[in-house]
N, C-alpha and C positions, 0 to 999 in steps of 0.2 A: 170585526165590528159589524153593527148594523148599519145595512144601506136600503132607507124605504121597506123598513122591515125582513130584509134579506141579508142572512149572514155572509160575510167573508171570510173567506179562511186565515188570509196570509195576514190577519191584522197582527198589530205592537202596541204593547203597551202604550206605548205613548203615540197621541195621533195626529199632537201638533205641537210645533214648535217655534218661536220667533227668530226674528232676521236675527239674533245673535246667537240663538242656539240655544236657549233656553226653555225648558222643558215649560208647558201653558195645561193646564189640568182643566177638561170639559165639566160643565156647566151641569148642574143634575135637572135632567127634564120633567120630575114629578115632584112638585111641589103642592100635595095639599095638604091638610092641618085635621087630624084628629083633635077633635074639642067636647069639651063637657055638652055639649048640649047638639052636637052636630052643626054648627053654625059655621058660616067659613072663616077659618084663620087668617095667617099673616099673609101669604099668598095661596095662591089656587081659588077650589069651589067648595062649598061647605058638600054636608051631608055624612061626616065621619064622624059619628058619635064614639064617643069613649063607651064601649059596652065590652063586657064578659066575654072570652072565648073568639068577638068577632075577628081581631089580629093577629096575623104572623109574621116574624121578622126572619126573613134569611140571610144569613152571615157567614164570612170564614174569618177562619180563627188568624189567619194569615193576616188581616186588614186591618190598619189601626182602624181606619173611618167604622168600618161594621165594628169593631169591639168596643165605640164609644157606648154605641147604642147596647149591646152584651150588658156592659156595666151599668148602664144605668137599670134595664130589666131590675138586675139582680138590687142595686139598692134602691130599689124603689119599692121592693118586695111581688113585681108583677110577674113572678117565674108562673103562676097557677092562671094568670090573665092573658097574657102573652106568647103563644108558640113560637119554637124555633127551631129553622132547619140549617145545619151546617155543612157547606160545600166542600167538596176536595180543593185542599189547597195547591194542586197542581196548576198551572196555566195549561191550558191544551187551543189545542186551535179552534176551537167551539167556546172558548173562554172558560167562566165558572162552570163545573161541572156534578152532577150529582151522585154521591156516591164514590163506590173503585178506591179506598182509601182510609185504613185506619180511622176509626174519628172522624169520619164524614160519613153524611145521611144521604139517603135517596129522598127522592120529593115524593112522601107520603100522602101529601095534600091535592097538589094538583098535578103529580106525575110527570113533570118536566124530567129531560135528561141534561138538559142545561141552560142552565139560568136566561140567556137570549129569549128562550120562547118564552115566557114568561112575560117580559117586555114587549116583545110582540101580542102576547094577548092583551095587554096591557092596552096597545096603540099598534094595529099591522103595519102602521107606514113609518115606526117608531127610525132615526139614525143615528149612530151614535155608538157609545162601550155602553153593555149590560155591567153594571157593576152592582156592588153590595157593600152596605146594606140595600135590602129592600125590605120595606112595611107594605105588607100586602092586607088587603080587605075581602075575608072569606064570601061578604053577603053580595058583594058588587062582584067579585074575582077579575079588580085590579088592583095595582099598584097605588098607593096612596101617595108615598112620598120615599126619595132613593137619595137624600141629601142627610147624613149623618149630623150634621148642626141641627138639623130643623128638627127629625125623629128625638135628639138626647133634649131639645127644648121640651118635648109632647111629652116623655113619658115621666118627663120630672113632673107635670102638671096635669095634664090631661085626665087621668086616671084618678083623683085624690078621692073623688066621688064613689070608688070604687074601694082600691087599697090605696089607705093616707099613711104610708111608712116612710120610714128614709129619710135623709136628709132633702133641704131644697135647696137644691143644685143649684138654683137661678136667685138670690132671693133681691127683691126689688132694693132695697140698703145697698148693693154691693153691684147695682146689673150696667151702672156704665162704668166700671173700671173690669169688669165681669167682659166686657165687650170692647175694652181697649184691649185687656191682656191679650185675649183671644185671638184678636184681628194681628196683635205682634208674634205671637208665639206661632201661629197658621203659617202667616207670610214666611218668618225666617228660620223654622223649626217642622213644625209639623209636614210643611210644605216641600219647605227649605230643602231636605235632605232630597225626596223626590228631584229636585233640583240639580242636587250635585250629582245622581243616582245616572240621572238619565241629558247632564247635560251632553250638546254637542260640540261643544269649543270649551277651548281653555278659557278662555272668559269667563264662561259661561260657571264653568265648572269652582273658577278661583271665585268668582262672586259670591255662589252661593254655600262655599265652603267656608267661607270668611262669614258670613251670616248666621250656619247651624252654628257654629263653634261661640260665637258674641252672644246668640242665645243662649245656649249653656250655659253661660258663666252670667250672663244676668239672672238666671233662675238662682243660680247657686248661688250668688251674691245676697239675691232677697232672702236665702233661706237661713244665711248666715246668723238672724238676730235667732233662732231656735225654734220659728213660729215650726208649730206642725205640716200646715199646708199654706195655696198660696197666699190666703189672704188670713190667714190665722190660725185660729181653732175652725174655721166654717169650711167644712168640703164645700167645693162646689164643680160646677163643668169645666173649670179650665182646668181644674187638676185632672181630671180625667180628660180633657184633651192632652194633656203634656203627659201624663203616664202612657198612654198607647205609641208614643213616640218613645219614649224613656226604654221600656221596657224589649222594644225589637232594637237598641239600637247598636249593642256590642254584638248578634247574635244576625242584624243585614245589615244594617247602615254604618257600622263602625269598617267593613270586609267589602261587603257587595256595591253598597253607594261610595268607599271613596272618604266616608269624614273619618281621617283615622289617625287626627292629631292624638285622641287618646280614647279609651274607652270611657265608658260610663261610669265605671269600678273603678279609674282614676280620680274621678271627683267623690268622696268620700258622702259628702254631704245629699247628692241628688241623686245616691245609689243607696243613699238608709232612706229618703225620701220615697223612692220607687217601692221600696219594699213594706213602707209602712201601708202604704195603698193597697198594694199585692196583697197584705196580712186583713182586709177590712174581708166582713163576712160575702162570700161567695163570689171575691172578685178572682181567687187563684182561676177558678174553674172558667172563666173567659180569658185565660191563657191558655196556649197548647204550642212550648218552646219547637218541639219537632212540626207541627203546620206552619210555624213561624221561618224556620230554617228550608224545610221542602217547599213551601210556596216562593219565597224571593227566589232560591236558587234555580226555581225552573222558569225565571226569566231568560230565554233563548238568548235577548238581544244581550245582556248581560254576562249572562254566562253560560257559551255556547256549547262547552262541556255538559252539563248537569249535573257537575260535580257538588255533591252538598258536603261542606266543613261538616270534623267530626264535633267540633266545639262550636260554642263553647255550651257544657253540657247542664249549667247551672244557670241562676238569673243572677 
């Protein structure tokens, strides 16, 4: 991790934890708002206009948070607006890293060899994990915003001025139950498994395995009347937060994290769910099941082998 903008080696994934043992997920430090007009968003400082070409998003294919933002790119039609570079989804002790890996890019753009420096140009005195996504801004050459909720808000809207395709992911009818889901499915799902992945007590651990598993079955519950997705006929962002969960979760979180009451392919219903999303146009290609499987598995603290499962070889 970053300390005053110097890396350390010997970091972990996880870099804090509460008096019970509970895994606590840091705060993302770049919060500003890409806006139709350059004006400042929800938080931060204005000046990020929505313009052509100015944005790139780097992601691994590894990360549910960065493949929020993957998917919305693609439905939102801004592949030709939008660049992207994809890291190894190895962990190394530099953390992300660029390039050395099937299906991973070197940084074309600004020549990092691992994503830290990056941050550091960003902010020298930056502390913290380098993580991704990151929305970087080619005219300024920093870091806009590295918070996955905030970025899948921006390019469902931000952009419309530009390419108006795609569904609205957000659409004001539906944005505080849009914002209830979220905040439950985050807490005891999205989050959740993180939770069990890396708790440090049995508490700790029964808690939050008692939580992924209640969310499961409340998803599956609602899906039970036939609607399509969660709120109907209407995509929106929370299906796309609950599929980047869905979708890693017989293949690390069912194995590696620990939730392994059943898999995902035991519930019939939220595994034709997952795949009907998988099937919408150009969201396969923001899957990559083998970065999926070689990045969890080369968590150290986890799995001190590196042994990666030959399965499961399908979704």
């Amino acid at each position: 991790m970053l300390v005053n903008g110097v890396w350390k080696e010997n970091w972990q994934p996880v870099q804090a934890k509460d008096e019970e043992g509970r895994f606590v997920r840091q705060t993302s430090p770049f919060r500003n708002w890409i806006t139709p007009d350059g004006a400042p968003g929800l938080t931060g400082v204005g000046g990020f206009k929505a313009e052509q070409g100015r944005y790139h998003l780097y992601v691994a294919y590894i990360c549910p948070w960065a493949s929020r933002a993957l998917m919305a790119r693609e439905l939102k039609g801004l592949k030709d607006v939008i660049g992207v570079t994809v890291v190894n989804p190895l962990l190394t002790d530099q953390g992300w890293q660029f390039g050395g890996y099937p299906g991973a890019e070197e940084d074309a753009l600004n020549g990092a060899r691992y994503m830290h420096e990056l941050y550091t140009r960003a902010n020298p005195k930056i502390s913290g994990r380098a993580t991704v996504p990151v929305l970087w801004d080619k005219h300024t050459g920093t870091i806009v915003n590295n918070e996955s909720a905030d970025i899948l808000r921006m390019l469902n809207s931000a952009f419309a001025g530009i390419v108006n395709e795609g569904p609205n992911l957000y659409p004001e009818s539906l944005s505080g139950e849009i914002d209830s889901l979220n905040e439950y499915l985050y807490t005891d799902l999205n989050n959740g498994v993180y939770q069990a992945g890396f708790a440090s007590s049995q508490a700790a651990y029964d808690e939050a395995y008692t939580k992924v598993f209640a969310a499961l079955d409340a998803v599956d519950s609602r899906l039970a009347d036939g609607r399509i997705y969660l709120f109907g006929d209407q995509l929106t962002e929370t299906d796309i937060r609950l599929f980047v969960t869905l979708v890693r979760f017989d293949a690390a979180y069912h194995g590696l994290f620990k939730c392994n009451r059943n898999t995902l392919r035991a519930m019939p219903r939220l595994h034709d769910y997952m795949h009907r999303i998988l099937a919408l146009d150009g969201i396969s290609d923001t899957v990559n099941l083998e970065h999926i499987k070689a990045g969890y598995y080369s968590i150290k603290a986890l799995n001190p082998s590196g042994i990666v499962p030959a399965g499961p070889g399908e979704l």
